[in-house]
HTML snippet that shows the backbone in 3Dmol.js (N, CA, C, O; Angstrom):
<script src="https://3Dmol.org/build/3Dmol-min.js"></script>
<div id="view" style="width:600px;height:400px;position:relative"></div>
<script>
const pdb = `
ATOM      1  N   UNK A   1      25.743   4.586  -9.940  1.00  0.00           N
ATOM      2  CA  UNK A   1      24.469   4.314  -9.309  1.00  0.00           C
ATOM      3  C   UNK A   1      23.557   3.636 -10.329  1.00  0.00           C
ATOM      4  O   UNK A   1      23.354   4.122 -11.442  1.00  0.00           O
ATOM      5  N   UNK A   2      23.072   2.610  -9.949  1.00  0.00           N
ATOM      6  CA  UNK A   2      21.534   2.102 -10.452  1.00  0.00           C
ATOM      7  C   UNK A   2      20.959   2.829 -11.277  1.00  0.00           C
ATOM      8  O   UNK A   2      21.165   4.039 -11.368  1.00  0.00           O
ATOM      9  N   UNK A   3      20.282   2.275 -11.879  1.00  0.00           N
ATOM     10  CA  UNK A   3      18.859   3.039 -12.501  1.00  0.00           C
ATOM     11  C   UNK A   3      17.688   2.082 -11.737  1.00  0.00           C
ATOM     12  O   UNK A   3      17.824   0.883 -11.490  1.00  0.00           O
ATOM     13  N   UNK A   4      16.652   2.809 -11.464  1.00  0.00           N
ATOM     14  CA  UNK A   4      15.953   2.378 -11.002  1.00  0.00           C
ATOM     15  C   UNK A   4      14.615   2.230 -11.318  1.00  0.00           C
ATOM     16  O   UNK A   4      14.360   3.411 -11.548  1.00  0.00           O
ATOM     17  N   UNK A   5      13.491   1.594 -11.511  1.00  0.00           N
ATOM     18  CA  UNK A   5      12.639   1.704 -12.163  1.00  0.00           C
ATOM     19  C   UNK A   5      11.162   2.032 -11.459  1.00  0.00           C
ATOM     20  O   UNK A   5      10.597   0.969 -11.200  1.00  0.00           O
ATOM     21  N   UNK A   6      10.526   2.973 -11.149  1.00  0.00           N
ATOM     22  CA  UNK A   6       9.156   2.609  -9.850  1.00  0.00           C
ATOM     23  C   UNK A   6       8.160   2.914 -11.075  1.00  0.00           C
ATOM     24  O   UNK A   6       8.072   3.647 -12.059  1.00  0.00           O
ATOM     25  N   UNK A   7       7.412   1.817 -10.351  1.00  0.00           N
ATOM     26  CA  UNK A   7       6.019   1.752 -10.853  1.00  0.00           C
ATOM     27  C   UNK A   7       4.894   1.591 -10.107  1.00  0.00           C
ATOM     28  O   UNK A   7       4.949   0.750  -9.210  1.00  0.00           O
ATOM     29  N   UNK A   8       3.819   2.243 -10.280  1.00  0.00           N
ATOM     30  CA  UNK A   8       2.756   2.603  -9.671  1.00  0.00           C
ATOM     31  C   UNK A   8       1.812   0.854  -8.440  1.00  0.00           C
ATOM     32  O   UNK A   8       0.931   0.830  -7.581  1.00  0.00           O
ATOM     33  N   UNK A   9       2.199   0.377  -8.729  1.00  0.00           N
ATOM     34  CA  UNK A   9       2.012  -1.010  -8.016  1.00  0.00           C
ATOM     35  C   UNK A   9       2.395  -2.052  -8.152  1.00  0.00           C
ATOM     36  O   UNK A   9       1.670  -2.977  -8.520  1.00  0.00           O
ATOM     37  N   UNK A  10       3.997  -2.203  -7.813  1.00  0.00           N
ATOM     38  CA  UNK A  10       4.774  -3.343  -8.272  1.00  0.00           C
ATOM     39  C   UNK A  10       4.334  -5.084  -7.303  1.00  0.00           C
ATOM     40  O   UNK A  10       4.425  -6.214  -7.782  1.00  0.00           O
ATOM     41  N   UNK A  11       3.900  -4.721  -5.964  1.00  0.00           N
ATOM     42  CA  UNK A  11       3.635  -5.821  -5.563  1.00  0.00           C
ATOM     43  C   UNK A  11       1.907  -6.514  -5.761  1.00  0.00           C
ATOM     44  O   UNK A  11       1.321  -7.362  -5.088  1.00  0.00           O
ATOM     45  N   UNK A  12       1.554  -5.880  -6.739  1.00  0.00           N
ATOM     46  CA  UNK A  12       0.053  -6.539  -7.165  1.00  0.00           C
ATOM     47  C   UNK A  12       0.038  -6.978  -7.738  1.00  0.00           C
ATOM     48  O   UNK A  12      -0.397  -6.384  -8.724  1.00  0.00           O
ATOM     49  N   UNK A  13       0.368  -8.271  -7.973  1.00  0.00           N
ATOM     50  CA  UNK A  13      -0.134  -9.677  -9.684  1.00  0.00           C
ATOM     51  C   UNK A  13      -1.053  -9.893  -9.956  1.00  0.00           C
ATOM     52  O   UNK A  13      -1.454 -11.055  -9.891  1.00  0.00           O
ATOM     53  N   UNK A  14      -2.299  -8.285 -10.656  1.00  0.00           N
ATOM     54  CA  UNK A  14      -3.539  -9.039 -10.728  1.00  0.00           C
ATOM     55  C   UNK A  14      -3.945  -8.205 -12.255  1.00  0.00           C
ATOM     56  O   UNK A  14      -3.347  -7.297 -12.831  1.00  0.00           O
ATOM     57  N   UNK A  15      -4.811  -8.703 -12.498  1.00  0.00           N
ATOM     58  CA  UNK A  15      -5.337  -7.979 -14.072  1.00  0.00           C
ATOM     59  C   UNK A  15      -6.524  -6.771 -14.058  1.00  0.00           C
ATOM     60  O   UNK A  15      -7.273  -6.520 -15.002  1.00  0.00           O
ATOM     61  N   UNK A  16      -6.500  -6.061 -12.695  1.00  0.00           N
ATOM     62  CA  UNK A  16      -7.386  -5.447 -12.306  1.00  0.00           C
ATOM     63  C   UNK A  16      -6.212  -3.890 -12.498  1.00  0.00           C
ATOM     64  O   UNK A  16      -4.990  -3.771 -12.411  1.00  0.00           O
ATOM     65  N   UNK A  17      -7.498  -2.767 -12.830  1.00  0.00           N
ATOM     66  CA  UNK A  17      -6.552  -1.678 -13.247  1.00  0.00           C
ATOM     67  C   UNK A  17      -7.102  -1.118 -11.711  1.00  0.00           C
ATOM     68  O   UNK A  17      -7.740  -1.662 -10.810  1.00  0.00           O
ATOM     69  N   UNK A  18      -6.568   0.135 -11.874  1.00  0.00           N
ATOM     70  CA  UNK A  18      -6.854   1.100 -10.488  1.00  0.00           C
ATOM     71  C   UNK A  18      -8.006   1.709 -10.412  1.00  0.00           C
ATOM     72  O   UNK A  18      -8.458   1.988  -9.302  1.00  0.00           O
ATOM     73  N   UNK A  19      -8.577   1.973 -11.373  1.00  0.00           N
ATOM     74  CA  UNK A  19      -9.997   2.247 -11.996  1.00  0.00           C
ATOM     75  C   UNK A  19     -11.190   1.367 -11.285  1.00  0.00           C
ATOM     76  O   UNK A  19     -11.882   1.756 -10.344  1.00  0.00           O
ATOM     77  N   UNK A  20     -11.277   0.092 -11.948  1.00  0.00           N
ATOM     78  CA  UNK A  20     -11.678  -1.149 -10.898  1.00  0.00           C
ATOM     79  C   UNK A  20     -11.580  -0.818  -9.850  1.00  0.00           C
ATOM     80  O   UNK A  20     -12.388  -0.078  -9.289  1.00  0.00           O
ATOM     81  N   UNK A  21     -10.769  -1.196  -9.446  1.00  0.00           N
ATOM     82  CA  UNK A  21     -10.279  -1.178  -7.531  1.00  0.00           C
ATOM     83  C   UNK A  21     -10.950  -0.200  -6.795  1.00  0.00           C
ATOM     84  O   UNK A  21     -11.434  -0.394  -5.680  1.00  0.00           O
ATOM     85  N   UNK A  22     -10.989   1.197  -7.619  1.00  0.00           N
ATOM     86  CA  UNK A  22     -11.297   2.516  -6.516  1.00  0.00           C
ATOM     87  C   UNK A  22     -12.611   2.620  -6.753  1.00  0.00           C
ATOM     88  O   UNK A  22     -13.208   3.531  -6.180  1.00  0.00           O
ATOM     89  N   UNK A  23     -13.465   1.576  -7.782  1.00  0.00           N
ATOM     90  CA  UNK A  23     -15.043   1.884  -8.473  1.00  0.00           C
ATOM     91  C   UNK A  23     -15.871   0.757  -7.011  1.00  0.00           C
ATOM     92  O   UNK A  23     -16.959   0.911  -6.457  1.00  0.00           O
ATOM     93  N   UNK A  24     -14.773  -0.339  -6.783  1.00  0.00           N
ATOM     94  CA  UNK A  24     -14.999  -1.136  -5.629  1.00  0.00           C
ATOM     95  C   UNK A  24     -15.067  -1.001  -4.280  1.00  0.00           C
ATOM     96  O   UNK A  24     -15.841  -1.356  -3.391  1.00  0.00           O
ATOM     97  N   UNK A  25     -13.393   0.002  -4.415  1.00  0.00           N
ATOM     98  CA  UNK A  25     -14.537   0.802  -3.043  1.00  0.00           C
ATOM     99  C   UNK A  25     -15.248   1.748  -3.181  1.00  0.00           C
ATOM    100  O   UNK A  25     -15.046   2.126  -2.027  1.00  0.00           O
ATOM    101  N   UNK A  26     -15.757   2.313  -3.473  1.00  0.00           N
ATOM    102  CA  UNK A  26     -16.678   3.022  -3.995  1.00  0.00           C
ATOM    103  C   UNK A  26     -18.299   2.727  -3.482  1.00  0.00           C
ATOM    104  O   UNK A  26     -19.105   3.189  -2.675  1.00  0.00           O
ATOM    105  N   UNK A  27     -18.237   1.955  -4.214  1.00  0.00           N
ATOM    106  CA  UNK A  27     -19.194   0.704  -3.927  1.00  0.00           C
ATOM    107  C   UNK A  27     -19.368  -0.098  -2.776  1.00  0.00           C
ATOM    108  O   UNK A  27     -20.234  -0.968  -2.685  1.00  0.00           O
ATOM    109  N   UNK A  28     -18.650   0.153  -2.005  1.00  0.00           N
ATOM    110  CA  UNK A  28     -18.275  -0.405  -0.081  1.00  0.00           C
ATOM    111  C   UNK A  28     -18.485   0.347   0.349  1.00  0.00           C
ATOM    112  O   UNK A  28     -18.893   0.240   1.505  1.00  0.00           O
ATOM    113  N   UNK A  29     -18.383   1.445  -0.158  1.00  0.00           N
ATOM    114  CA  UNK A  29     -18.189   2.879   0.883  1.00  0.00           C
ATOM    115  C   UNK A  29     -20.365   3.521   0.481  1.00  0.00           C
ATOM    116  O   UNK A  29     -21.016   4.529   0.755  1.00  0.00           O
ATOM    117  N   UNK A  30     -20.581   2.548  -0.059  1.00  0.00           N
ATOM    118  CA  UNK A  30     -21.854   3.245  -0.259  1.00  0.00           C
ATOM    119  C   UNK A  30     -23.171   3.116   1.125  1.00  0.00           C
ATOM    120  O   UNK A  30     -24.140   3.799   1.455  1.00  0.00           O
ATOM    121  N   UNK A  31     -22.586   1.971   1.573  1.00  0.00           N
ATOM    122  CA  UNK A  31     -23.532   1.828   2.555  1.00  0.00           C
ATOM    123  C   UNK A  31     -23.405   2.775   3.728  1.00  0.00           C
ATOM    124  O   UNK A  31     -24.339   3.102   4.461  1.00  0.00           O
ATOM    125  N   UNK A  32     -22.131   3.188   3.828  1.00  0.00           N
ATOM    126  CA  UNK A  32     -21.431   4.309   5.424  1.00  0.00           C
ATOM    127  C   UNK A  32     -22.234   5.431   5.050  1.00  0.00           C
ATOM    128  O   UNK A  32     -22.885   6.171   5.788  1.00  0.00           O
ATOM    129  N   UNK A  33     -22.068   5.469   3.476  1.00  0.00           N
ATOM    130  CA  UNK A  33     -22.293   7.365   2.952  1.00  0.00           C
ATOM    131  C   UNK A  33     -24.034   7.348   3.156  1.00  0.00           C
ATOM    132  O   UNK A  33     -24.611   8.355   3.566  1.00  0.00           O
ATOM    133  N   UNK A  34     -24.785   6.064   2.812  1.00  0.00           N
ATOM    134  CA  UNK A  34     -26.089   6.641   2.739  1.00  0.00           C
ATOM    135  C   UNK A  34     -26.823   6.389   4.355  1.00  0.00           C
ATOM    136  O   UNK A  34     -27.981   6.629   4.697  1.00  0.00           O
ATOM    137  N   UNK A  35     -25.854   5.905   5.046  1.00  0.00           N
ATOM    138  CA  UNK A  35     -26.476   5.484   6.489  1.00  0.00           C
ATOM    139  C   UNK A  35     -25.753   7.430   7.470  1.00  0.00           C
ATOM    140  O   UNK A  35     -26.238   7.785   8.544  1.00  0.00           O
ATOM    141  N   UNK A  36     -25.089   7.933   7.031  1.00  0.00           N
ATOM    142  CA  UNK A  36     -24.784   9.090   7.268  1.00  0.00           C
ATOM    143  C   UNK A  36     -25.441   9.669   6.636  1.00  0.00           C
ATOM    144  O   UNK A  36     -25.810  10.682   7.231  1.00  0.00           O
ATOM    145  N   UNK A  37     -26.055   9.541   5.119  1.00  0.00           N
ATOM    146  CA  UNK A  37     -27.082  10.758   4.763  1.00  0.00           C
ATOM    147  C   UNK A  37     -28.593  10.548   5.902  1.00  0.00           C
ATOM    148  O   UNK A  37     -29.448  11.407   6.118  1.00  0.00           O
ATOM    149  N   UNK A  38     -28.542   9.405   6.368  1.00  0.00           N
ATOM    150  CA  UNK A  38     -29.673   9.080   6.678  1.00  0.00           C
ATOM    151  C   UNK A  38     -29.600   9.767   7.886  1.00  0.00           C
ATOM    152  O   UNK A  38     -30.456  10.652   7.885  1.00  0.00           O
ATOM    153  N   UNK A  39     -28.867   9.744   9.056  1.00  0.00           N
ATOM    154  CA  UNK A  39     -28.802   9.685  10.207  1.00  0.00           C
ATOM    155  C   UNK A  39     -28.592  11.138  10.653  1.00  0.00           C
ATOM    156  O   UNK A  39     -28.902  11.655  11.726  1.00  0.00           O
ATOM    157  N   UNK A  40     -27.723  11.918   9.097  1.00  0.00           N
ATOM    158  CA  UNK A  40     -26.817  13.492   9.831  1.00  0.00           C
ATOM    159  C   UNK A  40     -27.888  14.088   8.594  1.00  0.00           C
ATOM    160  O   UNK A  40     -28.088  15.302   8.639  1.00  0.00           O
ATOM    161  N   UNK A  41     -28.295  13.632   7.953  1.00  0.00           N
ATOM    162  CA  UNK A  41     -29.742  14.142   7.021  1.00  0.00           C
ATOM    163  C   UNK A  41     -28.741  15.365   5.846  1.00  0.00           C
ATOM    164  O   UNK A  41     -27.512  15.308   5.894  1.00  0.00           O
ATOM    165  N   UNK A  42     -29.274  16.145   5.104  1.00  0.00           N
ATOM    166  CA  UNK A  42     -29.151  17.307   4.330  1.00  0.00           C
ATOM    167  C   UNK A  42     -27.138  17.186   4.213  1.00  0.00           C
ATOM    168  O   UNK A  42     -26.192  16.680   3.610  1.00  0.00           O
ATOM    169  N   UNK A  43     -27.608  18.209   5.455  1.00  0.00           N
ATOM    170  CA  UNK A  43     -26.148  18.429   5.273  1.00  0.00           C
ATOM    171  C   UNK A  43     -24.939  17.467   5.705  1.00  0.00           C
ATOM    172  O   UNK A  43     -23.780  17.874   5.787  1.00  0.00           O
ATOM    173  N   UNK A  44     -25.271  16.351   5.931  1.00  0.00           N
ATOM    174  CA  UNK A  44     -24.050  15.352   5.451  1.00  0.00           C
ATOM    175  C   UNK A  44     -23.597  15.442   3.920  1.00  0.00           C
ATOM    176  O   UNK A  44     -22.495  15.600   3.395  1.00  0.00           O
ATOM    177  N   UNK A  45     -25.010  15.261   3.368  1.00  0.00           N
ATOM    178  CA  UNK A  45     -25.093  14.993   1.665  1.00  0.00           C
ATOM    179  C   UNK A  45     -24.434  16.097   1.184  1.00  0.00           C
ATOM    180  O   UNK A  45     -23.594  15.874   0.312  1.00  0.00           O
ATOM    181  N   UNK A  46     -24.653  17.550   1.633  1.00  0.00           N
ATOM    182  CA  UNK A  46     -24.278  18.617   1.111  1.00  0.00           C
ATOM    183  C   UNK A  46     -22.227  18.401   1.327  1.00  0.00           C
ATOM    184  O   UNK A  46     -21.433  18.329   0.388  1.00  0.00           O
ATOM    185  N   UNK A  47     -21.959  18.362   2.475  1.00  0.00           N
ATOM    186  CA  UNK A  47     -20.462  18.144   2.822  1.00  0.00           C
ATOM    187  C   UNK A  47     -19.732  16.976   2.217  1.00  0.00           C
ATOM    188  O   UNK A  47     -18.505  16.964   2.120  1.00  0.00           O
ATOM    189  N   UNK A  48     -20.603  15.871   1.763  1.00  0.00           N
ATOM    190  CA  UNK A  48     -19.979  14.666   1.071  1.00  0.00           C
ATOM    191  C   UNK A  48     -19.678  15.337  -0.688  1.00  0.00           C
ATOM    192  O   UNK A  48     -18.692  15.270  -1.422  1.00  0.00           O
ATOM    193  N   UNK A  49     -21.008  15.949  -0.858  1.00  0.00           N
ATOM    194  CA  UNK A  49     -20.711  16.254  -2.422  1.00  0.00           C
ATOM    195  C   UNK A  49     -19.653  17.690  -2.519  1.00  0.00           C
ATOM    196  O   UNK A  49     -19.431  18.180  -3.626  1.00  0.00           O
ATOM    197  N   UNK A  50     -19.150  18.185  -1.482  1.00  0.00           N
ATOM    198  CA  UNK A  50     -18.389  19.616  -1.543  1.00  0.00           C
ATOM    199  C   UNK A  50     -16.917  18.695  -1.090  1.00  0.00           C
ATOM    200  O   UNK A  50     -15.798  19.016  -1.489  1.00  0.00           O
ATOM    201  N   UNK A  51     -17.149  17.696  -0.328  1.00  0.00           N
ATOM    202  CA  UNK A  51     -15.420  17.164  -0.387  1.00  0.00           C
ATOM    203  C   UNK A  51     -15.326  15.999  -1.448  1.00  0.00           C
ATOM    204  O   UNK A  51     -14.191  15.560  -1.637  1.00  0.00           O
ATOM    205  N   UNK A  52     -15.893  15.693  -1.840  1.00  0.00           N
ATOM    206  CA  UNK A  52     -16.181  15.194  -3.437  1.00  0.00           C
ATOM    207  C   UNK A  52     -15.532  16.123  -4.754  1.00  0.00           C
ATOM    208  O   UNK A  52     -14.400  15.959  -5.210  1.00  0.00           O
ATOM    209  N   UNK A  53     -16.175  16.770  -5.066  1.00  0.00           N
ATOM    210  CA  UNK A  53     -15.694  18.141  -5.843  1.00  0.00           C
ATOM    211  C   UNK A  53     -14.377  18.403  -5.512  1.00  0.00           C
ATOM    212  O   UNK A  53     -13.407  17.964  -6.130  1.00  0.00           O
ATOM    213  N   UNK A  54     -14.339  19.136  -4.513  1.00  0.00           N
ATOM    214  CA  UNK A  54     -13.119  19.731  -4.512  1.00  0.00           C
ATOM    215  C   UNK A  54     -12.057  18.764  -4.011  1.00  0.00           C
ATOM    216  O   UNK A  54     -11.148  19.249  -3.337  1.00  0.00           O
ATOM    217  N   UNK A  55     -12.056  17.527  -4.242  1.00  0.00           N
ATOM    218  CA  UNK A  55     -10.701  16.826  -4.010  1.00  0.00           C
ATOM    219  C   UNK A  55     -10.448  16.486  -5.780  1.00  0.00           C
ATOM    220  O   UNK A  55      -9.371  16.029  -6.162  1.00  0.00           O
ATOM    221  N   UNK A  56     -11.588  16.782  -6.749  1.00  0.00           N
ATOM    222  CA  UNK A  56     -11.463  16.083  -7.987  1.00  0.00           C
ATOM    223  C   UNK A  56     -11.311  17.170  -8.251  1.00  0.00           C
ATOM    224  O   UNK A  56     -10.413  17.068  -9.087  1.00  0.00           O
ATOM    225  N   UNK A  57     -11.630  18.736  -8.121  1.00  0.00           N
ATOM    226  CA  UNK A  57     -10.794  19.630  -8.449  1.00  0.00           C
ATOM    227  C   UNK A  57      -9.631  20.280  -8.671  1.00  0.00           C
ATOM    228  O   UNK A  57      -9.237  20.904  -9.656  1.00  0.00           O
ATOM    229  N   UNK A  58      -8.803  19.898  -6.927  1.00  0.00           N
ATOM    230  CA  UNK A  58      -7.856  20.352  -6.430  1.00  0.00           C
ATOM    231  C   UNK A  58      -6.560  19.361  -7.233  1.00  0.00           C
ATOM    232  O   UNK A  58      -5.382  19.646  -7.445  1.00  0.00           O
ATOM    233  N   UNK A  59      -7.205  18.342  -7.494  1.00  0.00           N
ATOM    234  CA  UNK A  59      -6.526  17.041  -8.531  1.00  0.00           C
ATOM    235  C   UNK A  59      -6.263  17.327  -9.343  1.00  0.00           C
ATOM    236  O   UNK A  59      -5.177  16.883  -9.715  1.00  0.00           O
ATOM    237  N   UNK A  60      -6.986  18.265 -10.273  1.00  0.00           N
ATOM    238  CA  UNK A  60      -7.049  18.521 -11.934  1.00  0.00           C
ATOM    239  C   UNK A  60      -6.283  19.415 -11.691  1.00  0.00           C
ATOM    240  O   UNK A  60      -5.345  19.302 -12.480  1.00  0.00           O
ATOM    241  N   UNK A  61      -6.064  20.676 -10.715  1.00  0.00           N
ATOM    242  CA  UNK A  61      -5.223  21.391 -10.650  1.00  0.00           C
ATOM    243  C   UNK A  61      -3.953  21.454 -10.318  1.00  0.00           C
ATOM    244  O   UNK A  61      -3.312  22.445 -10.667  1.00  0.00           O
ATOM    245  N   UNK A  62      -3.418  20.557  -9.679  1.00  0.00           N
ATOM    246  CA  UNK A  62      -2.339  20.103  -9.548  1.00  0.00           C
ATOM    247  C   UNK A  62      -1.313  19.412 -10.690  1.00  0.00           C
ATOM    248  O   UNK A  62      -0.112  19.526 -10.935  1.00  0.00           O
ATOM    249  N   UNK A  63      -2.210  18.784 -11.148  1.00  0.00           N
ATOM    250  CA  UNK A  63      -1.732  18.115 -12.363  1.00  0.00           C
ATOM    251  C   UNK A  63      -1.425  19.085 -13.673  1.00  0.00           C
ATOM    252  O   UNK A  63      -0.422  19.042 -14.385  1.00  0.00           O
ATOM    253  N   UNK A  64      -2.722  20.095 -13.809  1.00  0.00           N
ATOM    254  CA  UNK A  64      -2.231  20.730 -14.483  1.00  0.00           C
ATOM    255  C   UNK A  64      -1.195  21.911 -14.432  1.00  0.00           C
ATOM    256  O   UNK A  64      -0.519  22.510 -15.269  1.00  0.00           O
ATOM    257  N   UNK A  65      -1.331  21.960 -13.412  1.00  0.00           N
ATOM    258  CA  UNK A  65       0.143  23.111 -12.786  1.00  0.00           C
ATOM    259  C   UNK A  65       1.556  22.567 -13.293  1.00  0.00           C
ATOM    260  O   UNK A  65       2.480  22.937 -14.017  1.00  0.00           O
ATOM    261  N   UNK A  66       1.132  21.289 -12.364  1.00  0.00           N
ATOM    262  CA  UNK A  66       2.739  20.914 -12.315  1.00  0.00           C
ATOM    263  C   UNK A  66       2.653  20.042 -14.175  1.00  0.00           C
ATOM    264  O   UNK A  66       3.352  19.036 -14.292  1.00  0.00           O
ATOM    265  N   UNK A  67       2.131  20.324 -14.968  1.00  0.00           N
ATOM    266  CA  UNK A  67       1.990  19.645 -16.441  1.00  0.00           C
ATOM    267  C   UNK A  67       2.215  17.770 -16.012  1.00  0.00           C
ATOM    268  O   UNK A  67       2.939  16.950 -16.577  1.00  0.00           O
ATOM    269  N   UNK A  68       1.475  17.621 -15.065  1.00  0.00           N
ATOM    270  CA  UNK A  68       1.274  15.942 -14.836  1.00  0.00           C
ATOM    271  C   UNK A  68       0.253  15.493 -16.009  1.00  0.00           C
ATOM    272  O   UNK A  68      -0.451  16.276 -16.648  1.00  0.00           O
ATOM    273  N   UNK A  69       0.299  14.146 -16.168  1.00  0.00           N
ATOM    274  CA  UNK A  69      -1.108  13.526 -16.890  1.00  0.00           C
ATOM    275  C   UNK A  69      -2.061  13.968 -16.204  1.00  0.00           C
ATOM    276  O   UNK A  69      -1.795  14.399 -15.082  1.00  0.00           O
ATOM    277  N   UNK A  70      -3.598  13.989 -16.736  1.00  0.00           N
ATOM    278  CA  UNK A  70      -4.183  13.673 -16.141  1.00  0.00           C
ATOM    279  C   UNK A  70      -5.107  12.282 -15.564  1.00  0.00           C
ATOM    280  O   UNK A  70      -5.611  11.428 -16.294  1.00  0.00           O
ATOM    281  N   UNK A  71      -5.165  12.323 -14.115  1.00  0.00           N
ATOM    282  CA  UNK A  71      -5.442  11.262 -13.497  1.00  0.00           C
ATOM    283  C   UNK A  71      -6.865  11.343 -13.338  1.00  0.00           C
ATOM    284  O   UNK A  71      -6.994  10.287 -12.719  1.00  0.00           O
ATOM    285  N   UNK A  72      -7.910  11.747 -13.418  1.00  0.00           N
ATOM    286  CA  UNK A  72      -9.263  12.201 -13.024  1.00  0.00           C
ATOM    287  C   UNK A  72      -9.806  10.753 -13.183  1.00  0.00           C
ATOM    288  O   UNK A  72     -10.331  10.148 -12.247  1.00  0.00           O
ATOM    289  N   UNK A  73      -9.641  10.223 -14.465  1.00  0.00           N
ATOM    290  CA  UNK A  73     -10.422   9.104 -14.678  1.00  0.00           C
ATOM    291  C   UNK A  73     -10.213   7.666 -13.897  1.00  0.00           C
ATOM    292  O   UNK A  73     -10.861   6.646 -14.134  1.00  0.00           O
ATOM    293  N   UNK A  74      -9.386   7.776 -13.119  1.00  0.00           N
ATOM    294  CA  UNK A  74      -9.129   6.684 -11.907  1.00  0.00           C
ATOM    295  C   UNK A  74      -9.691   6.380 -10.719  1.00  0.00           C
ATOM    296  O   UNK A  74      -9.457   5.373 -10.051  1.00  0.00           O
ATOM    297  N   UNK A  75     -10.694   7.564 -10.371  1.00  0.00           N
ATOM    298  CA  UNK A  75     -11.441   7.726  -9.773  1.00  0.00           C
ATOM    299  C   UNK A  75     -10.676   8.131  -8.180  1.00  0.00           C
ATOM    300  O   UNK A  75     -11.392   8.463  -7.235  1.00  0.00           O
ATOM    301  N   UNK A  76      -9.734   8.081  -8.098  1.00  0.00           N
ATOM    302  CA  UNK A  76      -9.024   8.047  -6.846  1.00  0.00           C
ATOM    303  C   UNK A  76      -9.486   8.959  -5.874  1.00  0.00           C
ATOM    304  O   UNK A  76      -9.839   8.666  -4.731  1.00  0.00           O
ATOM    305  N   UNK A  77      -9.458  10.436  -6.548  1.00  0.00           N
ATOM    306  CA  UNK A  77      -9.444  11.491  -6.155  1.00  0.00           C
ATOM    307  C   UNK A  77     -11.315  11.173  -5.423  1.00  0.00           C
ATOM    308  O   UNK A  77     -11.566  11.316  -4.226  1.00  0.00           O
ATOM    309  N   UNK A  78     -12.193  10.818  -6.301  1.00  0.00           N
ATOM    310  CA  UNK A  78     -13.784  10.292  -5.204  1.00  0.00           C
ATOM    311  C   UNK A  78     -13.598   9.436  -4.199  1.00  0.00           C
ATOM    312  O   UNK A  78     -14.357   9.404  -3.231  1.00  0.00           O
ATOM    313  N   UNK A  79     -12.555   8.650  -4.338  1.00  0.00           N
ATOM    314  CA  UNK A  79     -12.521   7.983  -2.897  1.00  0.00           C
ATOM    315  C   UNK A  79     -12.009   8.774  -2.195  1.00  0.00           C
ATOM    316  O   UNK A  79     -12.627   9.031  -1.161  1.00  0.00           O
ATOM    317  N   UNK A  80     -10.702   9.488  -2.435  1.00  0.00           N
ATOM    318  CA  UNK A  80     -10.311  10.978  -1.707  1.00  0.00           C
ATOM    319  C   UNK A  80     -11.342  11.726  -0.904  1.00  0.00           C
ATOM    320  O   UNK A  80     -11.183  11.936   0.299  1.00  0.00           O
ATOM    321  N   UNK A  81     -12.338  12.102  -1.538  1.00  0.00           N
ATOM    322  CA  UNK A  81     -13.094  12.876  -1.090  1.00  0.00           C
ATOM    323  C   UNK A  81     -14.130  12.506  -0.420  1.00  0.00           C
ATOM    324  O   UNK A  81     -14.932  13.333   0.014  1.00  0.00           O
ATOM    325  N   UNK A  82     -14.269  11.130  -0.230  1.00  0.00           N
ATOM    326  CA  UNK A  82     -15.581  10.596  -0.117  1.00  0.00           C
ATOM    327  C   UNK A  82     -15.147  10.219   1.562  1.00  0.00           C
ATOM    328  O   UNK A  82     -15.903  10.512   2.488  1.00  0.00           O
ATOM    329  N   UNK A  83     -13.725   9.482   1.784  1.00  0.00           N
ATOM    330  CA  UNK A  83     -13.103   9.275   3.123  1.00  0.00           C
ATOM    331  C   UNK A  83     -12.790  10.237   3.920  1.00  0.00           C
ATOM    332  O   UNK A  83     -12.729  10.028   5.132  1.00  0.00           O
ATOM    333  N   UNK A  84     -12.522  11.525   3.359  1.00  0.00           N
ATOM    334  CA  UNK A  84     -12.446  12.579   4.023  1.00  0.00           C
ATOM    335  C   UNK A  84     -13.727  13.377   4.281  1.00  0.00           C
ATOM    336  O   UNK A  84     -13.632  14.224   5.169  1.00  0.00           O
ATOM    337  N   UNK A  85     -14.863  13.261   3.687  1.00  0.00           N
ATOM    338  CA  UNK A  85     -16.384  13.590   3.950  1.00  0.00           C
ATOM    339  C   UNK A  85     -16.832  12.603   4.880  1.00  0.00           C
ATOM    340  O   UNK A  85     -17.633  13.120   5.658  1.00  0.00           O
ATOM    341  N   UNK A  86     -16.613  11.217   5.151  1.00  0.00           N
ATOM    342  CA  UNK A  86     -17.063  10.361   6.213  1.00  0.00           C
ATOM    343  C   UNK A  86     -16.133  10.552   7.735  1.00  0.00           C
ATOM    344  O   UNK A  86     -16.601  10.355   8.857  1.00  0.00           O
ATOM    345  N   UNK A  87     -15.017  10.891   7.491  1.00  0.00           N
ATOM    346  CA  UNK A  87     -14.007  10.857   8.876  1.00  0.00           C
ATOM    347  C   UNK A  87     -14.573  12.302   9.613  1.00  0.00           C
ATOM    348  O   UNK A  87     -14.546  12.543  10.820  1.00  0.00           O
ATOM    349  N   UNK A  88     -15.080  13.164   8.551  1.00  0.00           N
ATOM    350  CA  UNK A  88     -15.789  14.563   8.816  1.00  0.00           C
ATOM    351  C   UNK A  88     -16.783  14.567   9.856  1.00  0.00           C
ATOM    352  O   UNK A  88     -17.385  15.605  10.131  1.00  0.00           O
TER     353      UNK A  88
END
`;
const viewer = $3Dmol.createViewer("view");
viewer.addModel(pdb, "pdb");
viewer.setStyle({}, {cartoon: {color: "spectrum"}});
viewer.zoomTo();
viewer.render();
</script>
């Protein structure tokens, strides 16, 4: 059998890290989050920053369980939390 090699985004040819990318949406996603703080008031804000947290929590813990790197600084895990606080 093969050896095989996977890597974290083989069909992207660009000089942009994942960091970038997830700070971008981020930054897209800002207008949904503050037109929902606006509209669902308090406690939108309160439920955005609690599925915020605990997706960057539940991240660190995983990783450190299973002795993964840690990923925190990729930001992934805030878009995580931030799409699952808006679909909310």
């Amino acid at each position: 059998m093969a050896n095989f090699v996977v890597s974290g985004t083989p069909h992207v040819r660009s000089k942009e890290s994942i960091q970038s990318i997830m700070r971008d949406v981020i930054i897209a996603l800002v207008p949904a989050t503050a037109a929902g703080i606006y509209y669902f008031g308090l406690r939108a804000l309160i439920l955005i920053v609690a599925a915020i947290i605990s997706a960057v929590f539940f991240e660190w813990l995983y990783n450190r369980l299973m002795h993964k790197k840690n990923t925190i600084n990729d930001f992934s895990e805030v878009v995580t939390g931030l799409l699952l606080a808006l679909n909310m």
